[in-house]
PDB file with one MODEL, atoms N, CA, C and O in Angstrom:
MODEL        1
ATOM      1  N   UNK A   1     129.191 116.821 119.267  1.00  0.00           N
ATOM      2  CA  UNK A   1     129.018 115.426 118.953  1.00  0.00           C
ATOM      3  C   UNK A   1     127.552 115.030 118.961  1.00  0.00           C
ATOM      4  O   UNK A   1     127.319 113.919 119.436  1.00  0.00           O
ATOM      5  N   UNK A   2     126.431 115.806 118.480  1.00  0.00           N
ATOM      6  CA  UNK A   2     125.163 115.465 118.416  1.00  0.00           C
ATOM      7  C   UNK A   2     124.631 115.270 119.925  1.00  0.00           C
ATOM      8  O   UNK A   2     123.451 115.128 120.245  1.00  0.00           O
ATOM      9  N   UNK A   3     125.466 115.286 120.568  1.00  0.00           N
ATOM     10  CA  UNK A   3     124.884 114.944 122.512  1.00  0.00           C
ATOM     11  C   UNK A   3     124.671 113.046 122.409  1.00  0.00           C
ATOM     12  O   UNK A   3     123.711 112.322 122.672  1.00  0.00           O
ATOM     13  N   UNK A   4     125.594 112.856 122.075  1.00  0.00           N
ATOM     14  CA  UNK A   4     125.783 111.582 121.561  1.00  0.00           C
ATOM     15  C   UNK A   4     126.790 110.916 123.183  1.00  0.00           C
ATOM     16  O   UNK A   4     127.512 111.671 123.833  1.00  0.00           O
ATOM     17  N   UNK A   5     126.638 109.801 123.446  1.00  0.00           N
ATOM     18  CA  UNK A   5     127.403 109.114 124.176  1.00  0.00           C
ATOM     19  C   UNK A   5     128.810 109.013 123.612  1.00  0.00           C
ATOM     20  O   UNK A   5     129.009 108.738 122.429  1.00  0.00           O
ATOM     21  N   UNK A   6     129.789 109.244 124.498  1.00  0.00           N
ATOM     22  CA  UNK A   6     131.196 108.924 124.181  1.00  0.00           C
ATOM     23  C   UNK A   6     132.125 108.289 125.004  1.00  0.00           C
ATOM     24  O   UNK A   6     132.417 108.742 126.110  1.00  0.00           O
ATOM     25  N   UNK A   7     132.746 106.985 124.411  1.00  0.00           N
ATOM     26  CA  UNK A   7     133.598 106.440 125.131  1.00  0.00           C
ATOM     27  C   UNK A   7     135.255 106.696 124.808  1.00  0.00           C
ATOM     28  O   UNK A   7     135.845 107.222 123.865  1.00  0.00           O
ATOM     29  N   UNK A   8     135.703 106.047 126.089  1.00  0.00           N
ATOM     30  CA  UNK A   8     137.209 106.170 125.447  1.00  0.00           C
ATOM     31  C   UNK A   8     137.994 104.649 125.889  1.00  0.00           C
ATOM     32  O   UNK A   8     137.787 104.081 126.962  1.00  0.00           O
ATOM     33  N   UNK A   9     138.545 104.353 125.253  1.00  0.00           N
ATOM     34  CA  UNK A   9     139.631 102.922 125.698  1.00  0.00           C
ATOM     35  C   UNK A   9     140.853 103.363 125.495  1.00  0.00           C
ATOM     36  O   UNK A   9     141.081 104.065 124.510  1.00  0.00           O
ATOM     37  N   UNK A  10     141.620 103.104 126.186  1.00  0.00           N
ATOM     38  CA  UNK A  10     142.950 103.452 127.025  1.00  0.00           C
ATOM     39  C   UNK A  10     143.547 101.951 126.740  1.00  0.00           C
ATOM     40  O   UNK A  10     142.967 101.005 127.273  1.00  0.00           O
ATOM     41  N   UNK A  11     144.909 101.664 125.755  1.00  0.00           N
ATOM     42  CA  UNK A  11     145.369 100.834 125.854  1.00  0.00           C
ATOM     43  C   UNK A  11     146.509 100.930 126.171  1.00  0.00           C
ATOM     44  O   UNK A  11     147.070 101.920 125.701  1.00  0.00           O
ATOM     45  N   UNK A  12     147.358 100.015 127.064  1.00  0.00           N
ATOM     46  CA  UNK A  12     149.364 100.124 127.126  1.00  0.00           C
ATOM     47  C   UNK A  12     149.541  98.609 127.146  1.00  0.00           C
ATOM     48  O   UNK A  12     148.756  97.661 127.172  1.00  0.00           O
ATOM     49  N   UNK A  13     151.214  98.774 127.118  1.00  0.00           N
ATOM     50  CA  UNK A  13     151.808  97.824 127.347  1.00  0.00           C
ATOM     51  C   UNK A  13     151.172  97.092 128.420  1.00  0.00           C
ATOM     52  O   UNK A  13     150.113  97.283 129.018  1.00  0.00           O
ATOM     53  N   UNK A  14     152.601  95.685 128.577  1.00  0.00           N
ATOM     54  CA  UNK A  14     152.012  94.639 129.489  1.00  0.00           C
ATOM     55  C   UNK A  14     152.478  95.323 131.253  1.00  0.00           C
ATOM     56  O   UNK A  14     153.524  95.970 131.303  1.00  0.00           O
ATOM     57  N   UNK A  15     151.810  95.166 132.345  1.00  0.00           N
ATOM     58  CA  UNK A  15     151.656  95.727 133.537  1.00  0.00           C
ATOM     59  C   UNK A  15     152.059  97.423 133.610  1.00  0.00           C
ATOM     60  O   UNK A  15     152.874  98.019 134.314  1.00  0.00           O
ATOM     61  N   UNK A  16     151.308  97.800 132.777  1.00  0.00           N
ATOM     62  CA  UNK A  16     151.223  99.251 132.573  1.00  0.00           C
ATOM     63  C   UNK A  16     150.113 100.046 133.533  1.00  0.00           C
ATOM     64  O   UNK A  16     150.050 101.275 133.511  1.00  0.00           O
ATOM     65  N   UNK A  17     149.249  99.242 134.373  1.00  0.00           N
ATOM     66  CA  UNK A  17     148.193  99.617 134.253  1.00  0.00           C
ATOM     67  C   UNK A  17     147.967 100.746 135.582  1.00  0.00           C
ATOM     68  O   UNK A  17     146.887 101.266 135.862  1.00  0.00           O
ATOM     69  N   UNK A  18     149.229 100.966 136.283  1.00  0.00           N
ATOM     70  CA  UNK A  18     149.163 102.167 137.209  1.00  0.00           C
ATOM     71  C   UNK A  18     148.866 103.463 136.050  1.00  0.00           C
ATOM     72  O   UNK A  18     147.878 104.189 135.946  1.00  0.00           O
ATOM     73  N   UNK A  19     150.152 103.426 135.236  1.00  0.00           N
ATOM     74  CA  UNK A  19     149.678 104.536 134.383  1.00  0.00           C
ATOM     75  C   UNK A  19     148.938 104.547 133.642  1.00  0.00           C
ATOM     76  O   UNK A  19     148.816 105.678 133.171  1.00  0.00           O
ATOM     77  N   UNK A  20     148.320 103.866 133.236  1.00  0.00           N
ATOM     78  CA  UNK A  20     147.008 104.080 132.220  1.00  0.00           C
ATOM     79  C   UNK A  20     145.635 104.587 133.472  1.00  0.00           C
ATOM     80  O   UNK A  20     144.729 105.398 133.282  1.00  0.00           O
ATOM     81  N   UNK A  21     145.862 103.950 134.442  1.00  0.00           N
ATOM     82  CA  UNK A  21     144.549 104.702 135.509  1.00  0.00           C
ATOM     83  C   UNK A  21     145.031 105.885 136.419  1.00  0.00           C
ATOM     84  O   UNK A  21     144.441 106.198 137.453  1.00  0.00           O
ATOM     85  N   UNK A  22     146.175 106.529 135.938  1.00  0.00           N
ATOM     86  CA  UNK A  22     146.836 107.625 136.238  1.00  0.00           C
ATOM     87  C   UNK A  22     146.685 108.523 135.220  1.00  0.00           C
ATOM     88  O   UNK A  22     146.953 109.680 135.543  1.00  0.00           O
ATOM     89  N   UNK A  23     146.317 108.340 134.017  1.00  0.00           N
ATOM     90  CA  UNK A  23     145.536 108.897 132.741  1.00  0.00           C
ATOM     91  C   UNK A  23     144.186 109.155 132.546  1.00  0.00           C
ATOM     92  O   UNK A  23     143.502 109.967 131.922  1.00  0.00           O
ATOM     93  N   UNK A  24     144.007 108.100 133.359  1.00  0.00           N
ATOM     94  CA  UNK A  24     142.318 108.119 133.209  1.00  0.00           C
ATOM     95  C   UNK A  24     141.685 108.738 134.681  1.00  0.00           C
ATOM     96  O   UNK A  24     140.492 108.962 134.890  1.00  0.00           O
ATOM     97  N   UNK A  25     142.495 108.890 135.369  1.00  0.00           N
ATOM     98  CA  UNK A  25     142.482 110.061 136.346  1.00  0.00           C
ATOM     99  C   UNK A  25     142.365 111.015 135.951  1.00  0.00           C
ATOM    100  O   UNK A  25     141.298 111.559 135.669  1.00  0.00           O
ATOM    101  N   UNK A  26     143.731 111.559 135.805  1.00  0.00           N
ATOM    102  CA  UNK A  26     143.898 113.107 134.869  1.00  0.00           C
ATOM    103  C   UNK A  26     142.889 113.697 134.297  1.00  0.00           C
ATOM    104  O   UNK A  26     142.450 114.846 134.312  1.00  0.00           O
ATOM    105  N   UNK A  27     142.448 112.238 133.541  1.00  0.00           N
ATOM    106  CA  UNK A  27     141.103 113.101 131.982  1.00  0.00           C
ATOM    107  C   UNK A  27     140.092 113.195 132.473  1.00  0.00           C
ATOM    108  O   UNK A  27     139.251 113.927 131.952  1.00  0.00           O
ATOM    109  N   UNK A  28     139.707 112.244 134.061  1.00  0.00           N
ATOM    110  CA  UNK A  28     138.257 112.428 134.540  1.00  0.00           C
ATOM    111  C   UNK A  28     138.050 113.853 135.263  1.00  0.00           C
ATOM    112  O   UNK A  28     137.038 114.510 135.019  1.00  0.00           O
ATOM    113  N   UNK A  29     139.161 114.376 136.276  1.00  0.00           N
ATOM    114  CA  UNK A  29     139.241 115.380 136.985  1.00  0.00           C
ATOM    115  C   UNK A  29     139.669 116.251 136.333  1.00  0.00           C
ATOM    116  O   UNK A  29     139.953 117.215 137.044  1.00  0.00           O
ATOM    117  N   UNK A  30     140.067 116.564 134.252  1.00  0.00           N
ATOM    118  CA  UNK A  30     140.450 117.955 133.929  1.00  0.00           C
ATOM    119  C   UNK A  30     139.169 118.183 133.378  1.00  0.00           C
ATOM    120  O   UNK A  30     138.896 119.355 133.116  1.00  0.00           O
ATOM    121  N   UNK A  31     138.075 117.050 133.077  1.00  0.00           N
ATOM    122  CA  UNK A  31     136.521 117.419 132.038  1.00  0.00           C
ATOM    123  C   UNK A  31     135.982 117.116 133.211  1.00  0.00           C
ATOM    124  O   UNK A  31     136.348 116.976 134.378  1.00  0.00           O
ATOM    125  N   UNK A  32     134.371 117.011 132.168  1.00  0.00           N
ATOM    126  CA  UNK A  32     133.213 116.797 133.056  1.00  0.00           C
ATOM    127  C   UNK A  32     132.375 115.984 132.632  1.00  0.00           C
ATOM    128  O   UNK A  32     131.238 115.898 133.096  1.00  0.00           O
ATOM    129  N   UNK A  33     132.977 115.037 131.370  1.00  0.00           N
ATOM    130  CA  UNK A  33     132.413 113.801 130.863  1.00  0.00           C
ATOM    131  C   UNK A  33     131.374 112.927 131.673  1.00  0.00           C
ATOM    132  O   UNK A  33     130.207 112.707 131.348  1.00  0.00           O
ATOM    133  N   UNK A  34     132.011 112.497 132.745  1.00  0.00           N
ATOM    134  CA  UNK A  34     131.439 111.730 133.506  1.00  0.00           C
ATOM    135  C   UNK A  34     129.799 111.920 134.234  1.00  0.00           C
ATOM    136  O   UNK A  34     128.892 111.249 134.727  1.00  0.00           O
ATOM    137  N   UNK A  35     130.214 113.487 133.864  1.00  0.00           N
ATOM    138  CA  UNK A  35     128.936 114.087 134.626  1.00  0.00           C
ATOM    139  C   UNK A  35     127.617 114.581 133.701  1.00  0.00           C
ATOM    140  O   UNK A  35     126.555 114.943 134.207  1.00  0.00           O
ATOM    141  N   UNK A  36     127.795 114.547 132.713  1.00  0.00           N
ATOM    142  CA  UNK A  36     127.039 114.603 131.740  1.00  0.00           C
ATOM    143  C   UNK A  36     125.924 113.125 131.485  1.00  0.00           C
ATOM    144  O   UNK A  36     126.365 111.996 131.271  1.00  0.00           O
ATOM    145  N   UNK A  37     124.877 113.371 131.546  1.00  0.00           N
ATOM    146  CA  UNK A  37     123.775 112.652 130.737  1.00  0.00           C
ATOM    147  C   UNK A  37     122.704 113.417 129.730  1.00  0.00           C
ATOM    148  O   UNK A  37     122.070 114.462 129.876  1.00  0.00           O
ATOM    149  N   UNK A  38     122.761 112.562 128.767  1.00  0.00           N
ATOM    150  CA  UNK A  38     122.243 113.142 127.605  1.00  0.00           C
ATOM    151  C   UNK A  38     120.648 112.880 127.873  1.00  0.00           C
ATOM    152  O   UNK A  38     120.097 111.954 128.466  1.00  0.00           O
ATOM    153  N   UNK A  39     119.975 114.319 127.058  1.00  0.00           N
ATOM    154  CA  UNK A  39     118.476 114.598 127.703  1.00  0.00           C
ATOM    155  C   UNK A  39     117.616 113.893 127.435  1.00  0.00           C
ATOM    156  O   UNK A  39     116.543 114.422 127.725  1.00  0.00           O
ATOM    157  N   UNK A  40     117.463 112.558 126.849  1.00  0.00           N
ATOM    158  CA  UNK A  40     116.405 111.467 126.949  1.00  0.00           C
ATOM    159  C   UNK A  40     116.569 110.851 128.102  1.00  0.00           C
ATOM    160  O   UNK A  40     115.514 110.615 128.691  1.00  0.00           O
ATOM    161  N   UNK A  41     117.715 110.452 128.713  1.00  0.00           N
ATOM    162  CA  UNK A  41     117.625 109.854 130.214  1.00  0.00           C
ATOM    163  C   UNK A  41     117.591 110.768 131.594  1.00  0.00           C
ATOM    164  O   UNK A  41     117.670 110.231 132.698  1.00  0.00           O
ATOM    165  N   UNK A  42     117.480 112.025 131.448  1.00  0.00           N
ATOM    166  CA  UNK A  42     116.949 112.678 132.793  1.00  0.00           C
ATOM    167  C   UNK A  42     115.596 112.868 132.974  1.00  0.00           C
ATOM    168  O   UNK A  42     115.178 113.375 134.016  1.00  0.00           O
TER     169      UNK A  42
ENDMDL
END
């Protein structure tokens, strides 16, 4: 992706929102997105 910033939005139904941050669990602890900064800001 060019070392480009990437987001993601997570949408559900109405009071969905255990599982949608039960998703966004999952995806933080199976990558390493979070941990990444792209090499103009280090």
């Amino acid at each position: 992706m060019n070392n480009l910033p990437v987001g993601i939005q997570l949408i559900g139904n109405y009071f969905s929102e255990a599982k949608l941050l039960n998703i966004a669990h999952i995806f933080q602890t199976n990558t390493n997105w979070h941990n990444l900064t792209p090499e103009e800001f280090k």
